[in-house]
C-alpha positions, 0 to 999 in steps of 0.5 A: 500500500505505500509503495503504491500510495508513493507511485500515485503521489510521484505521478501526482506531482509531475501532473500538477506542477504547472497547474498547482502554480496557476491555481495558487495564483488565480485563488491570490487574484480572485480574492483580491477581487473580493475587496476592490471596491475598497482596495487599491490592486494589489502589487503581485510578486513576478511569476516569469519561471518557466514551472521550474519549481524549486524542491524544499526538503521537508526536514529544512523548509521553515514557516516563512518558505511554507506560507510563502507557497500560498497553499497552508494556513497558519494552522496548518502550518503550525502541525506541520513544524509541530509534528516535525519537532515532536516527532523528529526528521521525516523518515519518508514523503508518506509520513506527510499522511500522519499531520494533523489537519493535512488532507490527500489534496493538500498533499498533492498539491504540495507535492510539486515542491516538496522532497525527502531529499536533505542539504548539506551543512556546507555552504556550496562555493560561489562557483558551484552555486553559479553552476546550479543556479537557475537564471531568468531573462525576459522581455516584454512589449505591448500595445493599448490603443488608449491609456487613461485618454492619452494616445500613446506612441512609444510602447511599453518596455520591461526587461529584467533579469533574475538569477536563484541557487536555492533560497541561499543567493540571488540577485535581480534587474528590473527596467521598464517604461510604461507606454507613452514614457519619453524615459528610457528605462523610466523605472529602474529597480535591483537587488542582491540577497544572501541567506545563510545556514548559521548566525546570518539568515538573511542579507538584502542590498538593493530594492526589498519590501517589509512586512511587520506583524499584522501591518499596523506599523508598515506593510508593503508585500502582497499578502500570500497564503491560507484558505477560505473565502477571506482571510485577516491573518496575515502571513509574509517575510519581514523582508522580500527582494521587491520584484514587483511592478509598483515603482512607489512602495518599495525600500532602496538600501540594505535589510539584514537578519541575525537568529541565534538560537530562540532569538533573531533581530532585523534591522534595515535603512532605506533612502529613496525618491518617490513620486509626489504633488507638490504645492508651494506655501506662500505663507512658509515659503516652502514646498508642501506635499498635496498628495502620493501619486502611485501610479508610477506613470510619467506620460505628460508633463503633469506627470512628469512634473510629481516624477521622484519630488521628495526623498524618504529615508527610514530606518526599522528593527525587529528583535523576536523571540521564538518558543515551541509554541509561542512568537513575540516581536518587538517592532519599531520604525522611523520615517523621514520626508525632506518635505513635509505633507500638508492637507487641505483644512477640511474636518475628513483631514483633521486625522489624516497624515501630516508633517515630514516624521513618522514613528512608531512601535509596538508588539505582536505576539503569536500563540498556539493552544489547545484553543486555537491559534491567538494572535495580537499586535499594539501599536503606538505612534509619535503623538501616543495614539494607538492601535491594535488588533486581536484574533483568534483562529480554530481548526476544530477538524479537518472539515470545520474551521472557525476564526474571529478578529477584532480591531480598534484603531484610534482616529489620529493613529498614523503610521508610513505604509500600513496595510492590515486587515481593514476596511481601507487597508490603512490603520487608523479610524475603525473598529470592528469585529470580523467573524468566519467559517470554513466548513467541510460537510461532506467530500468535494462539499465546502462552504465558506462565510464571513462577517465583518461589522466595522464603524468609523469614529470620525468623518471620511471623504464622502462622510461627514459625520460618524459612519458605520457598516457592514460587510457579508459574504457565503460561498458554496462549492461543490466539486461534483467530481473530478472534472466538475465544480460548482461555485455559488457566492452571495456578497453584500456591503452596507455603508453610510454615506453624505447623500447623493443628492446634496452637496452641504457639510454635515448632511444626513447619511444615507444607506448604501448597500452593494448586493452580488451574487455569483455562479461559476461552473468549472468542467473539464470534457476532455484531458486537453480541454477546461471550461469555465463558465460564469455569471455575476450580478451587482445591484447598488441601492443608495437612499430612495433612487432607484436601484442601480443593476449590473450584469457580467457573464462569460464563456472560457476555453482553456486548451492544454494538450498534453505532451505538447508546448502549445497551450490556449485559453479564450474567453468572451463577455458580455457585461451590462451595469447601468453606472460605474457603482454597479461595475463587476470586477473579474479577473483574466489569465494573461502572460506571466507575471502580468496582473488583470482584473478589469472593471465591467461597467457600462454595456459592452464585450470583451474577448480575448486570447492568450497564447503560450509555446515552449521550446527546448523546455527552456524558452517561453514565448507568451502572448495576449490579444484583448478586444473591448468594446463599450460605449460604442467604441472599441479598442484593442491592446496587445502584449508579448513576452518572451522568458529565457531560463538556463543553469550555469551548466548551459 
């Protein structure tokens, strides 16, 4: 029976290689799709590989390498080190069957990077690592008929160039030009990152992101990991090469990390221009900040005028000490602006940022019960205003998973780039509780739900006065059989806003409720061929006015032959919303590592066709035709990339 059981799991493993790295990423998409109406898109890591996944021994691989595959939750991941621990090095693969709350399917998708195989003490010389190591050069052009109302003539350019050993060394370069960019590149980006196996764990030179606790204090990465319908636990590395394509939120200097025995302190400093509006100040005579332009695009010259005005420098730690069952970190950082940021004298910005100095700290502390996992950060900033966060998560079996999170955050909190669980991402004016359900009655059944209750202690842009709301969620999947599911989602937003019709301070609110409901069937006819078929609807109801109704559906092809370089996939909507509040996001394959989720509002069509060869199993050529038609125009934009991977040995 273990013979037989390693057989199926070997041949599981070279089956679903490819396609595990695309459902991880389609799930990271699709859920980011969930909170766009509040959220900005999220800065996405780039995926250029060639499905050339790196192996983890399962005697070696650490917590932040697990939640960094986006496949575990947090508990799930905590059996996993605790039953390594209890019960020494794995002896065989098989053994992966005898962790708590880990299924067959879990097993299986993780195969692709998993491998009983174990590294050596010793650290390879620089050469061997040149010669196994696996380099990535990939170049990327396209064509938009129309970009934001400006007609472009140049194309966009990227080119970068990647080089891994292991998780022990690598480096990458980064140049881009966005369309109708006169600069050439525009955006230049880099990095060196060296790990270790004794004191030193990890050392960045260059561009990398940071990712404290919970994101009370600073948060930069995109959130990878867990399951469900919507996760608030925060999984990530406290430092990340930053090989996104975001060209504002990022840090330029070094990040270092030390761990001796139960102990690990990170330091790190950073000094780099970022995109801002400025505003002379005649009463001061100085220059103040009006606003972050993130966009990164620098097409006209009032683009150009925000290109990298102010210059940030900062400086952050964080000592933890760790347990078998118990994480607490001390976390602190500075933040300075050559130029101080103003707001215009309105009530909504009595709270907002301001000034050129930001600093704070705080605790966070990770537990593992009997009861669940318990998890807490407090923050306080330079004035003494705090924030906090609190959760609590529970897998009570296999089949049933509860969770529960509070957060309290005072109004004139303010903190650089924060980013947690919250209805606009940021910490500061909200309180709320978030309640959610996984649960498994029966094989291929599951339903996921979540509740979240929020209120807002002081006014907002478009709020002027205290406000509250509510957000509302339940999911249904069922997996017929293995070439069919079924996926039925209801999802509601409550807010209070100034009413639509009245211009005045301090006018009565009014309610305005978001209601969707999506079907998904997903099936597969033939082992070469999937389909995927959808229909989604919105309906905005604010005041008395009438109710605002949206409507998207669409048809996709996914062609995969088996044994063959050439892959497919098409897909046609059609999709009619009466305004932009009833708009419909959907997320859309496309070439690696570029993201699209676009909005599906007004009446209209889209189609579009992406088209994937690989030669000699090293070189990847990637291609993407979208025509969209609404408003009576139509327009259409292109995109091709081709990726290059080698060793050393080449």
């Amino acid at each position: 029976m273990a013979i037989l059981f390693s057989c199926v799991l070997r041949i599981m493993s070279g089956l679903a290689q490819e396609e595990t790295t695309e459902a991880i990423h389609e799930n990271m998409m699709e859920n980011a799709t969930n909170r766009l109406e509040e959220l900005p898109m999220p800065d996405y890591p780039d995926q250029t590989g060639i499905n050339r996944q790196e192996k983890y021994s399962i005697n070696r691989i650490t917590h932040d390498e697990l939640s960094h595959l986006g496949l575990l939750s947090v508990m799930q991941i905590h059996a996993f080190l605790w039953y390594r621990e209890n019960f020494g090095p794995f002896i065989s693969i098989l053994e992966l069957q005898a962790i708590p709350l880990w299924t067959p399917d879990i097993i299986r998708r993780l195969m692709p990077y998993l491998t009983k195989g174990t590294e050596s003490d010793r650290l390879p010389g620089l050469r061997q690592r040149w010669k196994e190591g696996t380099h990535m050069l990939v170049y990327r052009t396209g064509k938009a008929d129309k970009i934001a109302g400006i007609n472009t003539v140049s194309l966009p350019q990227l080119l970068l160039y990647r080089f891994r050993f292991r998780n022990l060394m690598q480096w990458g370069l980064t140049l881009e030009s966005d369309a109708g960019e006169k600069r050439k590149p525009d955006h230049l980006s880099g990095f060196v990152q060296l790990a270790g196996k004794g004191i030193l764990k990890q050392f960045i030179a260059g561009d990398f992101v940071v990712n404290m606790g919970q994101g009370l204090i600073h948060w930069q990465g995109f959130t990878a990991g867990g399951t469900g319908l919507l996760n608030s636990f925060k999984q990530g590395e406290l430092f990340k090469p930053h090989t996104g394509r975001d060209e504002n939120r990022y840090h330029r200097g070094m990040a270092l990390s030390l761990r001796h025995s139960k102990w690990e302190l990170s330091v790190f400093g950073s000094y780099q221009p970022m995109d801002a509006s400025l505003q002379w100040d005649s009463l001061s005579g100085h220059f103040r900040i009006r606003s972050f332009p993130l966009s990164g695009l620098h097409r006209t010259e009032q683009e150009m005028a925000v290109r990298k005005k102010v210059h940030v420098g900062s400086a952050g730690s964080r000592l933890t000490f760790f347990a078998q069952h118990l994480k607490v970190s001390i976390n602190a950082m500075h933040v300075n602006l050559d130029i101080p940021v103003a707001r215009r004298d309105l009530p909504y910005n009595l709270f907002k940022q301001k000034g050129k100095l930001y600093t704070n700290a705080g605790m966070e502390a990770i537990v593992f019960t009997k009861a669940g996992l318990l998890f807490a950060e407090w923050s306080v900033d330079r004035n003494l205003h705090t924030a906090m966060t609190t959760g609590w998560i529970k897998s009570i079996n296999k089949q049933f998973d509860l969770s529960m999170h509070y957060r309290n955050f005072s109004a004139p909190y303010q903190s650089w780039q924060s980013d947690c669980f919250s209805q606009s991402g940021e910490a500061g004016n909200e309180k709320g509780i978030f309640l959610n359900m996984n649960f498994s009655p029966l094989p291929g059944h599951r339903i996921d739900a979540y509740s979240d209750v929020f209120s807002f202690p002081w006014l907002k842009a478009l709020t002027d006065a205290p406000s509250h709301g509510s957000n509302a969620a339940v999911q249904y999947t069922w997996k017929a059989s293995k070439k069919a599911e079924w996926l039925i989602r209801w999802q509601q937003s409550v807010r209070w806003n100034n009413a639509s019709n009245s211009e005045r301070i301090n006018t009565e609110l009014e309610r305005q409720s978001i209601s969707r409901l999506r079907v998904h069937l997903a099936f597969i006819p033939s082992d070469w061929l999937q389909m995927r078929i959808r229909h989604e609807l919105s309906i905005v109801n604010t005041g008395f006015n009438s109710a605002e109704k949206g409507s998207l559906s669409y048809m996709e092809f996914i062609l995969k032959p088996s044994q063959s370089p050439f892959s497919m996939s098409c897909r046609y909507s059609i999709f009619d919303a009466e305004t932009y509040s009833s708009r419909i996001y959907a997320y859309e394959r496309d070439i690696p590592s570029y993201q699209t989720i676009p909005a599906f509002y007004s009446q209209g069509s889209r189609w579009y066709l992406v088209v994937q060869w690989k030669w000699k199993k090293s070189i990847l050529l990637s291609g993407k035709w979208v025509t969209d038609f609404r408003n009576n125009l139509s327009s259409n934009d292109w995109r091709l990339q081709i990726s290059w991977q080698f060793t050393g040995e080449q």
